[in-house]
C-alpha positions as CSV (number, residue, x, y, z in Angstrom):
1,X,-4.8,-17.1,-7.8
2,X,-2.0,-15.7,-9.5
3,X,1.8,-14.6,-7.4
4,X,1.0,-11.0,-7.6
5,X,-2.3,-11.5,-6.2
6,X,-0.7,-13.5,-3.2
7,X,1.9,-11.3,-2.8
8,X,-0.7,-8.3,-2.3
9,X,-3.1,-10.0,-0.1
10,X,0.2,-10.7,2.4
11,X,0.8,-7.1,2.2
12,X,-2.5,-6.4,2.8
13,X,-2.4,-8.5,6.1
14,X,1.1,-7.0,7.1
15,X,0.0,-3.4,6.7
16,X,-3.1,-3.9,8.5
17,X,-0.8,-5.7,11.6
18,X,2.0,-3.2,11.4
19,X,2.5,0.1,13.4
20,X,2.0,3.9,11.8
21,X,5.2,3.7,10.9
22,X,5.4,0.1,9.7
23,X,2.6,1.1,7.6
24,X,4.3,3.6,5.8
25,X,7.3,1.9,4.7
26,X,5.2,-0.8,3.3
27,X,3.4,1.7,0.9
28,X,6.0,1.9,-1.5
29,X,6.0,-1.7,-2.0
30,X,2.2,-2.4,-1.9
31,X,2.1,0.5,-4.6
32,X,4.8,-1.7,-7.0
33,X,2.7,-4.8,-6.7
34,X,-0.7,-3.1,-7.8
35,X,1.1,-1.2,-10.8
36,X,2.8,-4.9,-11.5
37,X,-0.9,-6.2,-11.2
38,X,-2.3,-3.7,-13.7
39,X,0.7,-3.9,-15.9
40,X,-0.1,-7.9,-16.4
41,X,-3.9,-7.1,-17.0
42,X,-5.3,-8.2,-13.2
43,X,-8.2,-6.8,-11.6
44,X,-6.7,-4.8,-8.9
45,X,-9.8,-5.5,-5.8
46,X,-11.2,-1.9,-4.9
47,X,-10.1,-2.6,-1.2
48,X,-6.4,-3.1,-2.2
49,X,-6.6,0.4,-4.0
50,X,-8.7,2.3,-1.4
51,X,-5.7,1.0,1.1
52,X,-3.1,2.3,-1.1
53,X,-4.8,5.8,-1.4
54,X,-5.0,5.7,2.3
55,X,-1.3,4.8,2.9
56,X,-0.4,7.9,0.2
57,X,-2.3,10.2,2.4
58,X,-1.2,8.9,6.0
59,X,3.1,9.7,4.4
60,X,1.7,13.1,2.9
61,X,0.1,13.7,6.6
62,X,3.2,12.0,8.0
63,X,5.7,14.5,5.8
64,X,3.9,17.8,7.0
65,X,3.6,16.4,10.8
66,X,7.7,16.7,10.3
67,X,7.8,20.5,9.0
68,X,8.6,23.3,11.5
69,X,6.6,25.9,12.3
């Protein structure tokens, strides 16, 4: 198992412990590790992908929660 691979699984396990908003400031750095993983030719696991696309779409919800009406 390679460092990258270790280093998104512990993310994985943080985001999935943290609070909304913990959640959201890990994004950015779960999203750097899967690029970092694809850059160096790894497999990026579907359910490390499907958690990032969820994490996108919980800051887009998160940024529109914040705009006045």
């Amino acid at each position: 198992m390679s460092d990258l691979t270790r280093m998104a699984q512990d993310l994985e396990k943080r985001i999935h412990g943290a609070s909304p908003s913990g959640r959201l400031e890990l994004q950015p750095e779960l999203d750097r590790v899967l690029r970092l993983m694809e850059r160096d030719g790894q497999r990026v696991p579907a359910r490390l992908r499907n958690l990032d696309e969820e994490l996108i779409s919980e800051v887009i919800e998160a940024r529109f929660d914040n705009v006045p009406l």
